[in-house]
N, C-alpha and C positions, 0 to 999 in steps of 0.2 A: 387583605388576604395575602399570604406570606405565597413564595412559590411552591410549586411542587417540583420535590425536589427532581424524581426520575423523570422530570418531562421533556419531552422534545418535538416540535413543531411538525407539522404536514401541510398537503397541498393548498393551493388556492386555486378558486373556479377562477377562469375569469378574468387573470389576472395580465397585465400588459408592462413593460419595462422599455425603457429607451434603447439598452444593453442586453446584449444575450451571450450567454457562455455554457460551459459545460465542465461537468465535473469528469475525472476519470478516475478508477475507484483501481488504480495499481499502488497503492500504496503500501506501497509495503515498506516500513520502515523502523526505526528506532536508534537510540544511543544510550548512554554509557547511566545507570542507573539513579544515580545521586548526584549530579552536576550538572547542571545546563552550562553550554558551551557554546562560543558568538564566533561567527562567520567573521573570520579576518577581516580587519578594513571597517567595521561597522562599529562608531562612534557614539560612547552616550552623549545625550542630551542636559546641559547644564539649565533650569531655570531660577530666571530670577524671581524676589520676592513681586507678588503680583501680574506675574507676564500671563500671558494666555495659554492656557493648553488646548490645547486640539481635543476633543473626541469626535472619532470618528464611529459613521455606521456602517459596516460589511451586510454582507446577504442576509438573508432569514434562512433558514434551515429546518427541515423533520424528515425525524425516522420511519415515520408512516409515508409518504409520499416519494423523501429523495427526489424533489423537486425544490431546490434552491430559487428564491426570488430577492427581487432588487429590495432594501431595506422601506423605501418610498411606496411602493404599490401598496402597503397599509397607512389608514390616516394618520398621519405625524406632521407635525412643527416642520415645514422644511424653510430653509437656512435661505434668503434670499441671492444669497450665490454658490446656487449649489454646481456642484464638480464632482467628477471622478479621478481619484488619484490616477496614476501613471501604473498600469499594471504587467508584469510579468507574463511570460506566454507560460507559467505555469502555472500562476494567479489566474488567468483567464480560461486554463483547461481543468481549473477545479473549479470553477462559476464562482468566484471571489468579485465581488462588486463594492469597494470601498468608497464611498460617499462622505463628504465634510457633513455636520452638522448643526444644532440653532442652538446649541448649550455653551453659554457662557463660564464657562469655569479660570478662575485665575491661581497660580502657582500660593498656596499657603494661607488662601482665604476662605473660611467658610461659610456656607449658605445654607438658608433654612425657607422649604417650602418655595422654591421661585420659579415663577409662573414661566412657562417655555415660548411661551406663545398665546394666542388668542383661542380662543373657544372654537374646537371644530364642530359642525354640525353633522349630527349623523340623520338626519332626515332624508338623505339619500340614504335610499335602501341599498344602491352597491355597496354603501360604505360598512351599514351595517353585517352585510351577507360576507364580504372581504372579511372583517374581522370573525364572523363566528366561526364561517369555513378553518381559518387560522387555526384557532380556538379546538376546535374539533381533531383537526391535524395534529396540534399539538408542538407549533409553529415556536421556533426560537431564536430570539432577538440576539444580534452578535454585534457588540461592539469593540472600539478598541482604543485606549489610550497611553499615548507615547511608543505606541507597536504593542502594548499588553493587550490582550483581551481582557474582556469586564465580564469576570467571573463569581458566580452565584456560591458563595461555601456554606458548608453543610456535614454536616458529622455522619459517620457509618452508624450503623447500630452495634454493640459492642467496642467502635473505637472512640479513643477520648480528640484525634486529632482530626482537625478541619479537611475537608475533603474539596477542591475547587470546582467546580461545574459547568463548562463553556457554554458561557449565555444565560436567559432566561427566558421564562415563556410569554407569550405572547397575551397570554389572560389564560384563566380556570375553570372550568364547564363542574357546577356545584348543583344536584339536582336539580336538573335539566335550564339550569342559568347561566348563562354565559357573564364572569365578570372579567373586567379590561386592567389592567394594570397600566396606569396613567401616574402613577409616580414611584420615582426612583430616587435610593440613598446611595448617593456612590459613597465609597470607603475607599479615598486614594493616599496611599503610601509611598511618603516621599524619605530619603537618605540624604545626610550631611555628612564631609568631611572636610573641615577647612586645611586640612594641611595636604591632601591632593587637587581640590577644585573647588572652585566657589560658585556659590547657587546650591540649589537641590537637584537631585536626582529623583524620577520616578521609579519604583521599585515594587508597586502593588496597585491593583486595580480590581476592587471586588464591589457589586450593585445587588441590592436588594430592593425588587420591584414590590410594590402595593397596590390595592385596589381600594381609590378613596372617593367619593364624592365631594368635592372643593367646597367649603364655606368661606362666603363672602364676608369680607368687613372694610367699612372705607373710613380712612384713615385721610390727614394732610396732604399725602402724595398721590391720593384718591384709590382706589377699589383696592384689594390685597386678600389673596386667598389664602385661605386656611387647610393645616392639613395635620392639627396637631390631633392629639390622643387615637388610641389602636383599637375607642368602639367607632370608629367614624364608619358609617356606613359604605358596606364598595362599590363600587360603578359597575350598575345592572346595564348589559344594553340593552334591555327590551324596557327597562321603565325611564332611562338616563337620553337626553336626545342631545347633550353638546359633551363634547369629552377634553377636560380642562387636563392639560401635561404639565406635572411639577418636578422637581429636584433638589434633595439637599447634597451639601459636599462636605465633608468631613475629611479634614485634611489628618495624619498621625504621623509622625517620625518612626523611624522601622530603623532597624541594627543592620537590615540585609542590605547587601550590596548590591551596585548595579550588575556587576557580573554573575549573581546567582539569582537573581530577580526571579527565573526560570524554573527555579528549584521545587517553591509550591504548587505549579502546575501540573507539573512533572511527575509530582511525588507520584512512586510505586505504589496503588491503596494493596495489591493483591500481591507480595512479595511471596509468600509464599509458596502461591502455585504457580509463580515463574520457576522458581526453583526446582518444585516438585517435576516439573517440564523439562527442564532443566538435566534434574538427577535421572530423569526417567529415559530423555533422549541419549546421554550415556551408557545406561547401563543397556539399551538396545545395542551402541556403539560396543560396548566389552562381548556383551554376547553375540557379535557377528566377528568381532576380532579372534575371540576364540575358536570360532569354527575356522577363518582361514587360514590362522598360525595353527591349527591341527591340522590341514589338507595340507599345507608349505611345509610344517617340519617331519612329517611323516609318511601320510602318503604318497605326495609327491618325490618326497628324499628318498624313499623306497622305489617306487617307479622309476625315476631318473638312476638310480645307483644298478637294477635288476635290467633296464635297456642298456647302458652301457655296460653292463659283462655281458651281455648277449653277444653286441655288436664285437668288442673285445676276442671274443672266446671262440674256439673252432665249433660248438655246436651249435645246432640251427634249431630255434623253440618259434616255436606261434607267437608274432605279436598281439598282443591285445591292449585293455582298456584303450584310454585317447592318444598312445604311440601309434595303435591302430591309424587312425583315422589322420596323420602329420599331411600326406600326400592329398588329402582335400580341407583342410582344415581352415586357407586363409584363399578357398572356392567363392568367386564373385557372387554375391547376394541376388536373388531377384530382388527388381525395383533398384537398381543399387544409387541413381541419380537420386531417388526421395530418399533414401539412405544417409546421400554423404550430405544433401541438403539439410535433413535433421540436425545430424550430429554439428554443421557448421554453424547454424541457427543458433542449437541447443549453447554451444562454447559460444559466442559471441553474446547470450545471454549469461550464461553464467559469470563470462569477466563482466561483462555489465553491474549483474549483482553485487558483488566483492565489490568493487570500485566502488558504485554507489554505499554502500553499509559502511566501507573502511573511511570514504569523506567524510560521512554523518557523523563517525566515531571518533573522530579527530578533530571535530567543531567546524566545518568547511559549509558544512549544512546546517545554518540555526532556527531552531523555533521562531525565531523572529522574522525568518525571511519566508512569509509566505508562499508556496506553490517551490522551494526548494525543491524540493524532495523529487517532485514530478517533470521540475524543469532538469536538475542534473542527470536522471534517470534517460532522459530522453536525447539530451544533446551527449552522454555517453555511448548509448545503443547508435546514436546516429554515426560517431565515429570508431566505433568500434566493426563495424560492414567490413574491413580490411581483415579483420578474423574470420569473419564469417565466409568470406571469398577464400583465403586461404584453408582453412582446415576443410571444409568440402571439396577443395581443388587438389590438394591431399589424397585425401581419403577416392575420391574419384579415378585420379592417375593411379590408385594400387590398386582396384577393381579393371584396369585396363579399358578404361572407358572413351573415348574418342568424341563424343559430342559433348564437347568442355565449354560452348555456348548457351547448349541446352541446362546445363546443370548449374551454371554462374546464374544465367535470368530467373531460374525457379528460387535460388539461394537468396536471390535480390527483392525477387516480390511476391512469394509464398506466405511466409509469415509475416513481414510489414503489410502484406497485404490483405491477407482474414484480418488484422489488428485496424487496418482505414477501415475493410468494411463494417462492419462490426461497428466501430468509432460513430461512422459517417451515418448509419441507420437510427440507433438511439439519440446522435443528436437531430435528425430528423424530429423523432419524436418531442424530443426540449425544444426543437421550433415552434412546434404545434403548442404545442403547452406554454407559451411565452414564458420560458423559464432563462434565467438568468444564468444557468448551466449548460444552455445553446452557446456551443462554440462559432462566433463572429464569422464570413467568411471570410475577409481578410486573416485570419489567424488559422483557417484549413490551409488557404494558400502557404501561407508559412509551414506548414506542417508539409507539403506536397513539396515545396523548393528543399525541405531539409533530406526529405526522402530522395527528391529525383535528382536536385545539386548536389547532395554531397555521400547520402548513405551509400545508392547505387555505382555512383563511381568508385568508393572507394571499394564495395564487393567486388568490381572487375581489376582492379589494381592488387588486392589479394587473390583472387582465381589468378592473374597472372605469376605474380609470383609464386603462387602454390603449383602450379604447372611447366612451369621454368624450371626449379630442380628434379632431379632424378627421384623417379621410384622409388616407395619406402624399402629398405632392404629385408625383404622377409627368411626369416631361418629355414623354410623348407620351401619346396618345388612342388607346386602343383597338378598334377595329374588329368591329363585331356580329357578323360574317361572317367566319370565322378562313380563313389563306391554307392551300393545299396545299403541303404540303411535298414534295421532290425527292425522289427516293429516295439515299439518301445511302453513300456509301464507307464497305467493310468498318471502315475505322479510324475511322470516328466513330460506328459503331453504341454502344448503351449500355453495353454486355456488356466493351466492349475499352475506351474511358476510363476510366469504372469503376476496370475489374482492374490496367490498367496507370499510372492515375493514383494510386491508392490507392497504391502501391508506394512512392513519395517520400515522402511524410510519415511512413510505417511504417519506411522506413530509415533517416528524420531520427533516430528513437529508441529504435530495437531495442535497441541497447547498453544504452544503459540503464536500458531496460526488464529484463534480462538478470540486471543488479544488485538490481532490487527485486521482481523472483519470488524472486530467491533469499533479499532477504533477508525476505521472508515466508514463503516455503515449506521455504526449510534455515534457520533462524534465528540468521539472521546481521545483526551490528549494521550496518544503512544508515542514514548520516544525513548524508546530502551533500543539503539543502537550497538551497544555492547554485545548485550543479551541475544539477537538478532545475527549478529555475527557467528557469534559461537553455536549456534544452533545452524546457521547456515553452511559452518564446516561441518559438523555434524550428518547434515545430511549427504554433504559432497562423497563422505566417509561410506556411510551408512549405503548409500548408494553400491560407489564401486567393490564394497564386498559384497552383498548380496549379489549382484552380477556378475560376479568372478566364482563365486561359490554355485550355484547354478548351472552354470557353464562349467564347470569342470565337473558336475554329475553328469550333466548332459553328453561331455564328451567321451567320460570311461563306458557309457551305455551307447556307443558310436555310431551319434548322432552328429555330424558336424554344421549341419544351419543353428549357428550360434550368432550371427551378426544381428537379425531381427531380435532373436530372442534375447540376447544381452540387452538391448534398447528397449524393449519392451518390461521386462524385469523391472525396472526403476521406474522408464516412464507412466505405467498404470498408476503410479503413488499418484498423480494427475488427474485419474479419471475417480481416487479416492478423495481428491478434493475437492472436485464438482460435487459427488455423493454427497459429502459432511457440507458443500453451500445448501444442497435441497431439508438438510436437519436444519441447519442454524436460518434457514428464511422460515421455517416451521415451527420454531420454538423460540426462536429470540425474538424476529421482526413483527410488526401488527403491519403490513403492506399487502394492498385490498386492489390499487388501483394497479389497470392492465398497463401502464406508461411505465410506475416504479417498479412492477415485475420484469420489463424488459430489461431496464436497468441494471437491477439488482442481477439477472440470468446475463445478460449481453455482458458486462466486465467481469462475474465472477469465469465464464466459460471462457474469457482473453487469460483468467489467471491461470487458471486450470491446464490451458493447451500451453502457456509458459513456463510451467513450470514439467509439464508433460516433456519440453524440448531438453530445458537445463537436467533434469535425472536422468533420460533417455540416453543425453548425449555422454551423462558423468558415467553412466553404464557401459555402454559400448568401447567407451576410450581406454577405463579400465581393464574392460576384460581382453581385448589387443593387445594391451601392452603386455599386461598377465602371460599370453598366450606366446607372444616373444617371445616372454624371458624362458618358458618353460619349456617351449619345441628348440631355445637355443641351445639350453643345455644338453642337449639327449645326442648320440651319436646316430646318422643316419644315414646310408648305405645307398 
């Protein structure tokens, strides 16, 4: 039995590991669309003819469950000196469990049919229930050779080109049969160049699993199984009680190189409706450009030109629209300490992002360095706390705020801190579940030294410095005695800017948003970093006009609580991407069990309130400045 090709693995009852880790589903990632591209420093591998190659075995994995297990807790071959490699604290917060294995493979030699090991017995009924549970889940075997993953290819329908597929299944449930997949063809792809290196190069690693029942034949060397022709019957495990593991190796020469090795995994299969995402998030971008450059070149240039011949002129006329309101217009916010703590949050998330997306895009982050993506993400945000202490300490001292301890600790442990709890609950739950995506305690520890040794201090070393300079210099003077406000039109109430300005920015990026649930929650290779980027200024864009445009309706109808409502503007595009998490767990996901619902709701609601911070904050910062420039100009009296 061939694989199936959409399939991908789910839970196991029952199941026990030596190791426990956890996954965390921030992924957000990608690179540069046609080129895979290597983490400085990181060296190919030259082998000789006949040397040993490594395959190794990582977790098992499904999209039904999102409960990651150690490769071992299913009956397999194990290696009489079995190990775990050396893992990353980013390897370890996505439950990456890499294990050596019992597969003899030599550099340029081929095999046919060779036995892994001895006959397992499934007469233990765990062994049998481990595997059907598997089976049912839809459990996916992840290996990896020379750093490549041993990927399953497979054609689209409509396309002529090979599509790669991380892993394979664990076996196939065929009217109500469960068969095992106990033998595997690897297809490994090696490159030469004698005039750069000598030896080969690994450059491809693809496995196509079977489901065979082994025939015996004894030979000179004595017993020797058989696994030739494609009617061999497959291995039932309700009629089958020992499960023999085989292997052929088919060695080929490949033209690619070791630096694009990357390339076929990578492939874009959906180019086109990145683009379309793409053309679509722009032209959101030109039609919110359009509306500001009309309120900038016009009625603004009007405003500004009709208040200075006022102020100019010996007659005396009624101010109105937002010159009206100059004398309350930069009036201390309620709540104004969650205020400046958002917005500093929010910036020290957003240079996180850029930082993280421009490494990726530059090659600093490679596919090959497992848990990359998660580790730079995190020792960035960790020192990036110095932004976050200063732009709230900021924003704080020009609200005239005096308890500058109080607003540095909520800065420091507000949002790290929903992110532990949160963290710290669902891997409860992978405790429970001996999954292999339980984060160690020694690596919480780490996580708590990064936070309290280094984030925390450095939020107070930016609250100091941000409190050390003078006052932001504002263009008007605020008024002791704050003005009545009008009662104002259903469409500028909060409730409808809000809901209906959030909407553009969240449309600038659904799409591709679209692409990196999936490929964190069906695990599937993204790494359009490029792409990713440009879509990321995009929204930065998409953002600060819709909150500048808002806010200066808001102001000519003379309303001046603008500070909330600019932040809110952008950051609802946040509570629009929890909404579209509860479509995509309804229509994309088959997850049944209460652990992978926590899961799948506990990180998608860390994304959502992340990304609620970074718009919130690109809004308000916007429309301040905005508000400078345009109470600078105007003459006032």
């Amino acid at each position: 039995l061939g694989p199936s090709l959409g399939a991908n693995l789910g839970p196991v009852v029952a199941m026990q590991c030596d190791r426990r880790r956890q996954r965390l589903a921030l992924a957000l990632a990608s690179i540069l669309p046609a080129e895979a591209f290597y983490l400085p420093g990181v060296a190919p591998s030259e082998y000789k003819q006949g040397e040993t190659v490594h395959l190794q075995v990582n977790k098992l994995t499904s999209v039904k469950t999102q409960l990651p297990y150690g490769f071992y807790t299913m009956p397999f071959c194990t290696p009489q000196d079995l190990g775990d490699s050396t893992e990353s604290l980013g390897e370890i917060l996505l439950g990456d469990q890499v294990e050596n294995s019992a597969f003899e493979i030599k550099m340029n030699v081929n095999e046919s049919c060779k036995v892994l090991c001895e006959p397992i017995s499934l007469k233990d009924k765990g062994n049998n229930v481990t595997l059907k549970d598997m089976i049912d889940n839809e459990y996916q075997v992840n290996w990896l050779v020379d750093n490549l993953p041993a990927a399953t290819p497979y054609t689209r329908a409509g396309s002529s080109e090979p599509t790669l597929h991380n892993g394979f299944p664990v076996g196939l449930k065929r009217g109500g049969r469960y068969y095992l997949h106990n033998h595997f063809k690897l297809t490994l792809k090696h490159h030469t160049n004698a005039d750069e290196f000598v030896g080969f190069r690994i450059v491809g690693a693809e496995v196509m699993p079977r489901s065979v029942v082994h025939s015996w034949t004894e030979d000179q060397s004595g017993h020797k199984a058989s696994c030739e022709g494609m009617n061999t019957p497959p291995f039932d495990l309700d009629s089958d009680h020992k499960i023999t593991y085989s292997y052929d190796v088919v060695w080929v020469e490949s033209e690619v190189t070791w630096a694009t090795r990357w390339d076929n995994y990578l492939r874009m299969s959906d180019a086109q409706v990145h683009w379309f995402s793409i053309i679509n998030s722009v032209m959101v971008v030109l039609f919110l450009s359009a509306m500001v450059a009309m309120i900038l070149a016009r009625a603004l240039r009007r405003d500004i030109t009709k208040y200075n011949e006022i102020a100019a002129g010996d007659e005396v006329l009624e101010e109105s629209g937002w010159k009206l309101v100059h004398a309350d217009v930069f009036r201390k916010p309620v709540h104004s300490q969650i205020l400046a703590m958002s917005v500093g949050s929010g910036t020290q998330l957003l240079v996180m992002s850029f930082v993280t997306v421009v490494l990726a895009a530059v090659g600093f982050v490679s596919p090959a360095y497992r848990g990359g993506i998660v580790q730079t993400m995190l020792m960035v945000f960790t020192f990036l706390g110095i932004i976050a202490g200063y732009v709230s300490a900021r924003f704080y001292k020009m609200f005239k705020g005096e308890n500058w301890k109080r607003v540095t600790l909520i800065t420091a442990f507000l949002y790290p801190g929903v992110l532990f709890i949160v963290f710290f609950i669902v891997n409860l739950f992978l405790w429970a579940r001996k999954s292999t995506g339980a984060v160690p305690f020694l690596s919480i520890v780490a996580l708590m030294l990064l936070w309290f040794g280094i984030s925390v201090p450095l939020v107070f070393v930016g609250a100091y410095l941000g409190f050390s300079k003078p006052p932001v210099d504002l263009p008007v003077r605020t008024n002791k005695i704050p003005r009545q406000i009008p009662v104002q039109p259903w469409f500028l109430r909060p409730w409808f800017t809000c809901g209906v300005g959030a909407i553009l920015p969240f449309g600038a990026v659904f799409t591709e948003l679209f692409f990196i649930m999936s490929s964190v929650w069906q695990h599937q290779f993204y790494y359009l970093f490029g792409l990713l980027m440009l879509v990321l200024i995009i929204l930065v864009v998409t953002c600060a006009e819709i909150s500048i445009t808002l806010t200066y309706f808001q102001l000519t109808s003379e309303d001046y609580n603008w500070w909330w409502r600019s932040f809110f503007a952008s950051a609802c595009s946040g509570v629009y991407v929890f909404i579209y998490s509860w479509i995509y767990f309804s229509t994309r996901l088959q997850i049944t069990q209460f652990v992978s619902t926590v899961i799948y709701f506990g990180y998608m609601g860390l994304l959502s309130y992340t990304l609620f911070l970074i718009t919130g904050s690109v809004g308000t910062l916007a429309t301040f400045l905005f508000l400078r420039l345009i109470y600078g100009s105007i003459k006032i009296d």
